[in-house]
C-alpha positions in Angstrom: 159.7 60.7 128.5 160.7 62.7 125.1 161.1 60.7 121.7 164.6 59.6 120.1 166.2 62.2 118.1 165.9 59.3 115.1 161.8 59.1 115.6 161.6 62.5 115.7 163.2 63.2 112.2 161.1 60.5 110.7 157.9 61.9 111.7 159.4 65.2 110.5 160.3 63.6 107.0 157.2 62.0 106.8 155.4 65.4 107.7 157.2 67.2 104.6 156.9 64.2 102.0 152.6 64.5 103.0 152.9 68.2 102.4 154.4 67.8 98.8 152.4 65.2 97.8 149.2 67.3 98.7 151.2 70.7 97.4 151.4 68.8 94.4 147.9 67.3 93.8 146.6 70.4 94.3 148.7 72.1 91.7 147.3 69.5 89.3 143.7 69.6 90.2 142.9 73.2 90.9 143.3 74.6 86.9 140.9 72.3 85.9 138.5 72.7 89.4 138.7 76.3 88.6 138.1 75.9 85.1 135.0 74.1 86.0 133.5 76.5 89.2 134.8 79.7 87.2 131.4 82.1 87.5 130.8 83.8 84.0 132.4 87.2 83.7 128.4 88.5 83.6 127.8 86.9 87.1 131.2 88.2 88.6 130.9 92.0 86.8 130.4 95.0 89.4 126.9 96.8 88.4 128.0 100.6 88.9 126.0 103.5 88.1 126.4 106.8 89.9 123.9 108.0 92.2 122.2 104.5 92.4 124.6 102.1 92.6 126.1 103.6 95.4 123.1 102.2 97.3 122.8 98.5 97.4 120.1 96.8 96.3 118.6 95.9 99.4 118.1 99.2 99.7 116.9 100.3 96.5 114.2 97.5 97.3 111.3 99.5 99.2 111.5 101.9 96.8 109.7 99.5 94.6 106.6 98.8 97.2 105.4 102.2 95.9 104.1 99.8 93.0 101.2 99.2 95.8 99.7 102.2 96.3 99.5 102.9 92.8 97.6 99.8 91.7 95.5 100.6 94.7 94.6 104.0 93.1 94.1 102.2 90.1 91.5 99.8 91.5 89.6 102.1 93.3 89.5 105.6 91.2 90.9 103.8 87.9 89.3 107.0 86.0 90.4 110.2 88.1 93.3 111.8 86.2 94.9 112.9 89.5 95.0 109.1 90.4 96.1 108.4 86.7 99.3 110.7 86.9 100.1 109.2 90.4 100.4 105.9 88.8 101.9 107.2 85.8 104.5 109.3 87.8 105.1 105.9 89.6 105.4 104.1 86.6 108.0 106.4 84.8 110.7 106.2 87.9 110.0 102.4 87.6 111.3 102.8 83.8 113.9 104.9 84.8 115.4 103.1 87.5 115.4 100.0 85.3 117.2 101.9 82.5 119.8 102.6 84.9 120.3 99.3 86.2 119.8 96.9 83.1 122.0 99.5 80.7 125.5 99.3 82.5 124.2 95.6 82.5 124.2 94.8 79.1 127.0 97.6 77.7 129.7 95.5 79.6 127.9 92.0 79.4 128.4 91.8 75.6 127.7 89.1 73.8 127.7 87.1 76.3 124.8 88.2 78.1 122.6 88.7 74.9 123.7 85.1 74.3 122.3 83.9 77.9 118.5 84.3 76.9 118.8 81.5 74.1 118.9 79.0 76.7 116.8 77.9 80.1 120.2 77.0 81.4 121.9 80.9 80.6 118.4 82.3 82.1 118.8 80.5 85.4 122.1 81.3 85.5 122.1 85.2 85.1 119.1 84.8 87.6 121.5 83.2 90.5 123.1 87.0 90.7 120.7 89.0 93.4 121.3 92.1 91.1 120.5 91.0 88.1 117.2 89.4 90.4 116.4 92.7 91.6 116.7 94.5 87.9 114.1 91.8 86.8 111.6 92.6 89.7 112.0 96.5 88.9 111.2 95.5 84.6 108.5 92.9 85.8 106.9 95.9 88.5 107.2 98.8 85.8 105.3 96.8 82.7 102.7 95.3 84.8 101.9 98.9 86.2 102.0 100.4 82.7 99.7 97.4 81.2 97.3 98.2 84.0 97.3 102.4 83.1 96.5 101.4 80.0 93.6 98.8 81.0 92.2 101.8 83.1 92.4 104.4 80.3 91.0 102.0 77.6 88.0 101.2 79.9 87.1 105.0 80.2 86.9 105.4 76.9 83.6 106.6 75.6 81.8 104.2 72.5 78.8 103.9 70.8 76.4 100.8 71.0 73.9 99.7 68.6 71.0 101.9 69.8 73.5 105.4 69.4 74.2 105.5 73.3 77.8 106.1 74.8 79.2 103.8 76.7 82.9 101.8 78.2 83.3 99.3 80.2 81.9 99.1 83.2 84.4 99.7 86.7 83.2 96.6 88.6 84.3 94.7 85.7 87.6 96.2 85.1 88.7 95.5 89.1 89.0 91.9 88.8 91.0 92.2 85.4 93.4 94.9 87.4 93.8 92.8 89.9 95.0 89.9 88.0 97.3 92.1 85.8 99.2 93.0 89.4 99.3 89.4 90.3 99.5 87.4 87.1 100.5 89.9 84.4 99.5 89.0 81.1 96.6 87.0 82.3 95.0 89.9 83.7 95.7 91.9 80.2 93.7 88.7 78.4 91.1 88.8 80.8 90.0 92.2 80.4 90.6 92.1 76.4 88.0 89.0 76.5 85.7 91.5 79.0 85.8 94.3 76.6 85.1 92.5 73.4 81.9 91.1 75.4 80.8 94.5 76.2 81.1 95.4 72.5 79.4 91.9 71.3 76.8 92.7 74.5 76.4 96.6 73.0 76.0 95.9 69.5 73.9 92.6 69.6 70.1 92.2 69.3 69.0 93.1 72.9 69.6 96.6 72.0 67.1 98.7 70.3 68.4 100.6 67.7 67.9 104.2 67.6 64.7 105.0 64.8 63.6 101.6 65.1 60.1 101.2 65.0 60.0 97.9 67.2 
């Protein structure tokens, strides 16, 4: 059996009095929701450089596993110049990859990107954008591999010890110190500046005859 025409109307009126009130409430509440949830104009700014932005960064991504077979190279013939120019090579399209991400970046940031880095909480935020991730992973890949070049050419480097010899520091020590650069950065970089200064302390201490000595 159908509803009277009268019960019909009032669940109509009551239909379009809910509507306003909720049309209403959320004219007063969404200026200040969106006031609150509004991203930064840095999170919500299109990165756009042409000829590499026109990829996305997912794609850009394997490009950057190239990192691997140079630090291999490094590890195993850390003091053949082919090797070295590979890594080099590698290491300069690192630089320049990152120079066209990260410069767009900051010329339309302004100040208030620059202004991000004096906080933990501006950090993590500019860090929540995958772009802004991926330009970090690119200047984080690029250094390392350039510490580590110059962790191999430093070691090759011919000295001269107490007695008059030549010598550098040895391979079989420099490996671990590589390895840790590639994993832990500036750890590995300490590592092998406490290695080297022991090789000098080891070459220039007592346990080495000095040349024309008559002992």
């Amino acid at each position: 059996p159908s509803l009277p025409t009268k019960t019909v109307s009032s669940f109509k009126r009551v239909a379009v009095s809910a509507q306003r009130s909720l049309a209403a409430i959320d004219r007063s509440v969404a200026p200040h929701s969106a006031h609150r949830a509004a991203p930064s104009a840095l999170a919500m700014m299109p990165l756009i450089v042409p000829g590499v932005r026109t990829f996305a960064d997912s794609q850009l991504f394997p490009i950057v596993n190239l990192a691997l077979p140079a630090w291999i190279l490094l590890l195993v013939i850390p003091r053949n110049k082919l090797a070295l120019k590979l890594a080099k090579g590698t290491a300069v399209s690192f630089a320049l990859l990152y120079i066209a991400l990260a410069v767009p970046l900051m010329a339309t940031s302004g100040s208030e990107g620059f202004a991000a880095f004096s906080s933990l909480e501006g950090i993590v935020g500019l860090f929540k954008d995958p772009a802004t991730v991926f330009i970090g992973w690119v200047h984080y890949l690029a250094f390392d591999l350039w510490t580590g070049i110059w962790m191999a050419e430093d070691s090759s480097k011919l000295r001269l010890d107490r007695a008059g010899k030549l010598w550098r520091v040895p391979q079989l020590l420099l490996a671990p110190c590589l390895a840790l650069t590639c994993l832990a950065g500036p750890s590995g970089l300490l590592l092998y500046l406490l290695v080297r200064s022991a090789c000098t302390w080891f070459r220039h201490s007592k346990f080495i005859t000095p040349r024309g000595a008559d002992y």
